[in-house]
C-alpha positions in Angstrom: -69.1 -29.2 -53.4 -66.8 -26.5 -52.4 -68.2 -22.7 -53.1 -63.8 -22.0 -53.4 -62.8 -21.1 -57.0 -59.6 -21.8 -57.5 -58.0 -19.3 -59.5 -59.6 -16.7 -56.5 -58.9 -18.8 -53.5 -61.9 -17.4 -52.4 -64.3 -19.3 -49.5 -67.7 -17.9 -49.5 -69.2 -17.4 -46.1 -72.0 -20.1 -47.0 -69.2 -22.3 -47.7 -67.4 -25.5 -45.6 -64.1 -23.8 -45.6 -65.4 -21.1 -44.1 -67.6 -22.7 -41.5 -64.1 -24.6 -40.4 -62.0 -21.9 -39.9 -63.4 -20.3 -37.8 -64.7 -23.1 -35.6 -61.1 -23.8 -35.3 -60.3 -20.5 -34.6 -63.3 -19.9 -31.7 -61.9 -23.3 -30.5 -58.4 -22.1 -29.8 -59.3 -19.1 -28.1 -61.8 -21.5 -25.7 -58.6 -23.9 -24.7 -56.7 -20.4 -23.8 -59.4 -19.3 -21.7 -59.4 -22.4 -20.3 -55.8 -23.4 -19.9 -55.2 -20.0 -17.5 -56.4 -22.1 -14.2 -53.3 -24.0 -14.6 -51.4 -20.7 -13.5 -53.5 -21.4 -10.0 -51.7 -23.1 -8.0 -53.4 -25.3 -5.2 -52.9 -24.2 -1.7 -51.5 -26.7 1.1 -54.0 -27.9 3.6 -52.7 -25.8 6.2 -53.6 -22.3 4.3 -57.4 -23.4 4.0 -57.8 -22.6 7.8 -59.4 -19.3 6.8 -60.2 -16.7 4.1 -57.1 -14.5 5.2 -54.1 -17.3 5.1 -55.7 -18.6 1.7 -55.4 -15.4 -0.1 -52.1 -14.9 1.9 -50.8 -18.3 0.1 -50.9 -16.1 -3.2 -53.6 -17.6 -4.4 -55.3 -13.8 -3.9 -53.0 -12.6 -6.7 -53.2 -15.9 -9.0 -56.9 -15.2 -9.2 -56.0 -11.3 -10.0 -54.1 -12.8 -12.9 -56.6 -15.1 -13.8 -59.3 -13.0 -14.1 -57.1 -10.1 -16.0 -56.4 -12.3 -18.4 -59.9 -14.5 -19.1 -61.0 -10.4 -19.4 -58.2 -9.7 -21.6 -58.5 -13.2 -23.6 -62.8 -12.4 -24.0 -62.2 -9.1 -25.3 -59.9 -10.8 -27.9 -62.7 -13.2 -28.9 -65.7 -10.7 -29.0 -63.3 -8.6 -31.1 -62.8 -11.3 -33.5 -66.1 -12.2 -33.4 -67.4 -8.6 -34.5 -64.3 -8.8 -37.2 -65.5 -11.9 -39.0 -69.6 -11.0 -38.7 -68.7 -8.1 -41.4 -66.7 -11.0 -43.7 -68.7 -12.2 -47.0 -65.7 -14.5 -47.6 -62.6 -15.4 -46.7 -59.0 -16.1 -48.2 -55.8 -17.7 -47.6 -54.3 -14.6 -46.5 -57.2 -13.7 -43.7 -56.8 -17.3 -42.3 -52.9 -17.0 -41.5 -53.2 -14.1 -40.6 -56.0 -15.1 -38.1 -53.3 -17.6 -37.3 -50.6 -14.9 -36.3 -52.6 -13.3 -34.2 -54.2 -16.3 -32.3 -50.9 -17.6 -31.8 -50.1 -14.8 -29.2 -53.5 -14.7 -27.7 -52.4 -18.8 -26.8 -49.3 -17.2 -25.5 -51.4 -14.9 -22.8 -51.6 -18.0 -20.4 -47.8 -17.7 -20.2 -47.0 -14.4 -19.5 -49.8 -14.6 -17.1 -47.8 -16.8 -15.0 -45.4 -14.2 -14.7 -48.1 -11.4 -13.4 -49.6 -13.6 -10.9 -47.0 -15.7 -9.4 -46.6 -13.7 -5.5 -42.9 -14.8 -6.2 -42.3 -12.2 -9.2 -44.7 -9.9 -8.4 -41.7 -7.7 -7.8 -39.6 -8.4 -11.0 -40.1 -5.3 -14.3 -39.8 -7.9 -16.8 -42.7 -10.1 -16.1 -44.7 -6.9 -16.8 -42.9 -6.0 -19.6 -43.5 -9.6 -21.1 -47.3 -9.4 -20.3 -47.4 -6.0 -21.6 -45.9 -6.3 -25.2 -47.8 -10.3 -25.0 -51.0 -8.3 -25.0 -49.6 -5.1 -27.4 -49.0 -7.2 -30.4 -51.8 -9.6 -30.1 -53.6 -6.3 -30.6 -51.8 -5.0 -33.3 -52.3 -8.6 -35.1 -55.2 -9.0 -34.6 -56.1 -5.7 -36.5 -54.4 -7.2 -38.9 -56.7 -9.3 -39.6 -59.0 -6.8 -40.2 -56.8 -5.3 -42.8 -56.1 -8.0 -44.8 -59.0 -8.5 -45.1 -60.0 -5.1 -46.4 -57.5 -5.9 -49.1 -58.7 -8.6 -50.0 -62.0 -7.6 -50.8 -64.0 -9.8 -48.6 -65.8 -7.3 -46.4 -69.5 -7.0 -46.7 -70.0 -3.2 -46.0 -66.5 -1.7 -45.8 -66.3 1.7 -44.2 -64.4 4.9 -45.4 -61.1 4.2 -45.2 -60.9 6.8 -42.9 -63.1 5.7 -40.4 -61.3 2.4 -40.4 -58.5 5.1 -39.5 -60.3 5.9 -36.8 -61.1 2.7 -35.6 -57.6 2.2 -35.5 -56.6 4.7 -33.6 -59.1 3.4 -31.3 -57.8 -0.1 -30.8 -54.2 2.0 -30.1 -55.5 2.7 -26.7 -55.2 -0.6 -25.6 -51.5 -1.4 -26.4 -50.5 2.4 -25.3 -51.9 1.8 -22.0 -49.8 -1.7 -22.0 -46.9 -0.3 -23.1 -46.5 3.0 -20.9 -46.7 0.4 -17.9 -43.2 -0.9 -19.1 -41.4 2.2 -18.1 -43.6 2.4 -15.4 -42.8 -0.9 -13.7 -39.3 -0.6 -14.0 -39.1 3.4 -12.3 -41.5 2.9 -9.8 -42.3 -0.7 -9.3 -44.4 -3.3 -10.4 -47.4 -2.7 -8.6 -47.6 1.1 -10.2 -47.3 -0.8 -13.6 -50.8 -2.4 -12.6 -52.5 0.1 -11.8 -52.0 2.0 -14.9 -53.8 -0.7 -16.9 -56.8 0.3 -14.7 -56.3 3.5 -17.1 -58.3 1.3 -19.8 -61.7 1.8 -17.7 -61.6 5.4 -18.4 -59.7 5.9 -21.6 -61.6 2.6 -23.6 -65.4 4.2 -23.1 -63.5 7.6 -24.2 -62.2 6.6 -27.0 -64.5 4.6 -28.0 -67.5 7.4 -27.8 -65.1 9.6 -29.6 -64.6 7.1 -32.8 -67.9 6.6 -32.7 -68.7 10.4 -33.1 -66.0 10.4 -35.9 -66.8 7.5 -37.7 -70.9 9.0 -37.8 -69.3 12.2 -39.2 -67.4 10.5 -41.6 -70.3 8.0 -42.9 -72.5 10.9 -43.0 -70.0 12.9 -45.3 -69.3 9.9 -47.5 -73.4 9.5 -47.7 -73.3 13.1 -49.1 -70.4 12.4 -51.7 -71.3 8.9 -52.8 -68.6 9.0 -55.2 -65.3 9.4 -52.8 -66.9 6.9 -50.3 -64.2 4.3 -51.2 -61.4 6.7 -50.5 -63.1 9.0 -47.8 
């Protein structure tokens, strides 16, 4: 029998409901990982003469994109993974809006063609498509998040501030994204590239300092038990 009430719309974590959502939802990201080879095209028999001609095909940079993306499409997962390990239950509202932001993580396989076809490597707007592709899934996936906060289905919810914080954090990822737009189109696409190799350094930094933050704000809440909800 179903653990859903209905006047709640509430699925329990123990329940069926639950266990199918999200085995849909760790399907879907699965097929996008796995539908990005299809942006590698297959070189002709003359270009497998030797390593230097194969990469020359394009192939070189269809792998680049390939492995950008499975990188960018992991992180996704292992972010929603961490997301739904702190759920107790879950509701209407959390599973569309785990739909919303899955639909543009199946869009990533797209815009990837655009980023790793040699033929418009040169051209702004397949950078700017990949770029705000990647922004928003972001930004919807941390919507997820934030429903569910609302919605009261969070085992151990933070402070509000350090979800604040956390946030913020995330942020870095779509500002690094987005800067390459202007990027790309005043001093070419291959600039624009580069500057999402800014996420090496300013995702551990970021990250180190919202963890400091968040420990400073846990340990404060800790103290003053009573404003923990709205700390």
């Amino acid at each position: 029998m179903s653990s859903a009430t209905p006047t709640a719309h509430r699925y329990e974590r123990e329940s069926v409901e639950f266990a199918r959502t999200f085995a849909f939802l760790d399907a879907v990201y699965a097929i996008a990982l796995t539908i990005l080879v299809v942006n590698i095209d297959p070189p002709d028999a003359s270009e497998w003469q030797s390593m230097s001609t194969l990469l020359a095909s394009g192939l070189g940079w269809q792998l680049l994109g390939f492995g950008v993306s499975f990188a960018v499409i992991a992180v996704f997962w292992r972010a929603n993974h961490r997301i739904v390990a702190g759920f107790g239950a879950i509701t209407p509202a959390v599973i569309t809006a785990n739909l919303v932001a899955i639909a543009f993580v199946v869009l990533i396989p797209f815009s990837t063609q655009g980023v790793s076809d040699l033929a418009l490597a040169d051209e702004p707007l397949t950078v700017t498509v990949y770029a705000l592709n990647i922004s928003v899934a972001v930004l919807a996936q941390s919507a997820v998040f934030f429903v569910a906060r609302r919605d009261g289905v969070l085992r151990d919810p933070l402070p509000r501030r350090a979800d604040t914080v956390k946030f913020i954090d995330t942020l870095m990822t779509p500002a690094v994204f987005l800067a390459s737009i202007p990027v790309a189109y005043l001093f070419g696409t291959d600039w624009a590239r580069y500057t999402w190799a800014l996420l090496i350094v300013v995702g551990p930094l970021s990250g180190r300092w919202s963890t400091r933050r968040i420990a400073r704000i846990q340990a404060s809440a800790a103290s003053h038990p009573s404003g923990r909800g709205a700390a």
